[in-house]
N, C-alpha and C positions, 0 to 999 in steps of 0.2 A: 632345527631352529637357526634363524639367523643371528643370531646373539653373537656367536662367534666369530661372525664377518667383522663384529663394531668394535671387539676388545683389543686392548692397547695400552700401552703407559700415556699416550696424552688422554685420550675418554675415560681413562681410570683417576689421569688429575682433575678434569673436569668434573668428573661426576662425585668426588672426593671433596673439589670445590664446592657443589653444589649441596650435598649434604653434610656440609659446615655451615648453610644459613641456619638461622636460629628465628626467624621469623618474617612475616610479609613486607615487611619494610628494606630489610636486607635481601633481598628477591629482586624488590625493587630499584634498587641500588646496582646491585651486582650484576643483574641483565642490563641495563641501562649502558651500563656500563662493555658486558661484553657483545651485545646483538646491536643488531637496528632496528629500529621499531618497525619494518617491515618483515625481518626474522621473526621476534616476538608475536605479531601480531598474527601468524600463519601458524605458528605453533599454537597458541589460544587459540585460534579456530578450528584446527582440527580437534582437540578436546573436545568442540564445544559439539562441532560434527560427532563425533563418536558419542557423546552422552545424547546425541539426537537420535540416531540410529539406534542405539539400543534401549531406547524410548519406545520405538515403532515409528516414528515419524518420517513420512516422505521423499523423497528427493527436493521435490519440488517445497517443501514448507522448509526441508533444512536451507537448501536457497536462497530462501526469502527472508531469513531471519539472518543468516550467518555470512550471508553473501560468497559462499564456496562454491567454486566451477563444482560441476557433474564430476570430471576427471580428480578432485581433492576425495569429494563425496563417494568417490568409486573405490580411491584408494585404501580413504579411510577402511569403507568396510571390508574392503579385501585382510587388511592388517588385523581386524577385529574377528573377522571367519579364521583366517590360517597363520596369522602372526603369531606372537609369543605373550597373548593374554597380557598385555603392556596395559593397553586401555583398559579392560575389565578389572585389571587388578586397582590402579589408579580408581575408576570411577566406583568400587565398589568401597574403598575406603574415604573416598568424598559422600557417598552417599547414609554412611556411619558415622561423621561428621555433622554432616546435618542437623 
């Protein structure tokens, strides 16, 4: 697993940071605050790629809806075949949510 390549004391502050929000407004805050909205905006997208792909859907419809090059779209699924079940586990608890 790559997991081990990412750990640290600043990713262990950050992610520490991160699950101290307490709700969608402070998300909204707190990203604002530390991304750009072109950081933010490529992180939502690949989500959005990853709950497409393991939909069944296309290359070409995720494309068209999410506006992600082939190369995000490629990467995505690569992360979702042999990554560390990051997306699956995420979208499996959004889709218990619902």
């Amino acid at each position: 697993m790559q997991i081990d390549k990412l750990r640290g004391e600043q990713l262990d502050q950050l992610f520490d940071a991160i699950l101290s929000l307490e709700n969608r407004e402070e998300c909204y805050r707190f990203f604002d605050d530390i991304a750009t909205m072109s950081e933010i905006h490529s992180i939502s997208q690949r989500l959005q790629v990853a709950k497409m792909l393991t939909q069944g859907n296309t290359y070409s419809a995720i494309e068209k809806e999410t506006k992600a090059s082939t190369a995000t779209i490629s990467r995505v699924r690569r992360c979702i075949n042999y990554g560390s079940d990051g997306y699956s586990m995420v979208l499996e608890r959004l889709n218990v949510e619902e």
